[in-house]
N, C-alpha and C positions, 0 to 999 in steps of 0.2 A: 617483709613488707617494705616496700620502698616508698620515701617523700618523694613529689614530684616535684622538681626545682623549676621557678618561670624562669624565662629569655627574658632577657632583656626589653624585646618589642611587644612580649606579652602585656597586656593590659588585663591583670585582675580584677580590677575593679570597676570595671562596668558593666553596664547591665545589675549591679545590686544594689541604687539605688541607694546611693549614701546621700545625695543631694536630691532631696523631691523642688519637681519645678511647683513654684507659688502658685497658688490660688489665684484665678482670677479675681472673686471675690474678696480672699488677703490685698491683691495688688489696689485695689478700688479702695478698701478700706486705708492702707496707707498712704493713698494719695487726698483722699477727703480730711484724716487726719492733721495730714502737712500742711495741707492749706490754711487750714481752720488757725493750724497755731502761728503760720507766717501772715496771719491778716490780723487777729486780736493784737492788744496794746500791749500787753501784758507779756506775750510768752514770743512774738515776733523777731527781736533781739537776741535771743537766748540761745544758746549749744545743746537743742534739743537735740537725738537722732530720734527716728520712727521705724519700727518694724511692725510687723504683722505677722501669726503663725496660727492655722486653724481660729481665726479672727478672733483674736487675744492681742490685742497692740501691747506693744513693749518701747516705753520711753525711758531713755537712757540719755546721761548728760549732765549738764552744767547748768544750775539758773540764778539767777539773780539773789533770790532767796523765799522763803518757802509759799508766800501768797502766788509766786510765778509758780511753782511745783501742784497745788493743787490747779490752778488755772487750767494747766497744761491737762492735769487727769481728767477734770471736768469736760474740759472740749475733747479728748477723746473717749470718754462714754457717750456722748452727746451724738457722736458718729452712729446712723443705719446700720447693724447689720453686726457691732461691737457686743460680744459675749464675754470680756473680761478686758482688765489695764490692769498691769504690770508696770505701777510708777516707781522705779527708779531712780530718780532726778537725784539729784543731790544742791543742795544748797552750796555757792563759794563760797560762804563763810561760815558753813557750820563749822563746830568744832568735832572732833572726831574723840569717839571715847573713850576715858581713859583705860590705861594699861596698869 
């Protein structure tokens, strides 16, 4: 039994589907999301990012500190169409625990 070695110009990897294209629906949600946080007082400022995956937002990032962290998860449950948040944030000045 012999492996079959690719060329070079062989492309394995497609057609299987390692990257699925986003939801339209995800796409909607992380743009209502974005918004939401670049208009309030609170989280506007802030080194949020936004993602969306089978409409689950995922905030990730840097905030001021923790009243801006729940802000942020509260305006993304507040989003249509949101089935879970995945808050992340992290406070600049928490401390980190010990070892």
């Amino acid at each position: 039994m012999s492996m079959p070695w690719p060329l070079p110009d062989d492309d394995w990897l497609a057609g299987t589907g390692d990257q699925a294209e986003p939801d339209s629906g995800d796409l909607r949600i992380e743009a209502l999301v974005a918004q939401r946080l670049s208009i309030d007082w609170t989280t506007r400022r802030q080194q949020i990012s936004v993602s969306v995956q089978n409409r689950v937002v995922i905030l990730s990032g840097l905030v001021s500190g923790t009243d801006a962290r729940q802000v942020a998860g509260e305006l993304a449950w507040d989003v249509p169409g949101v089935v879970d948040v995945c808050n992340t944030l992290r406070p600049r000045n928490a401390r980190r625990g010990r070892r």
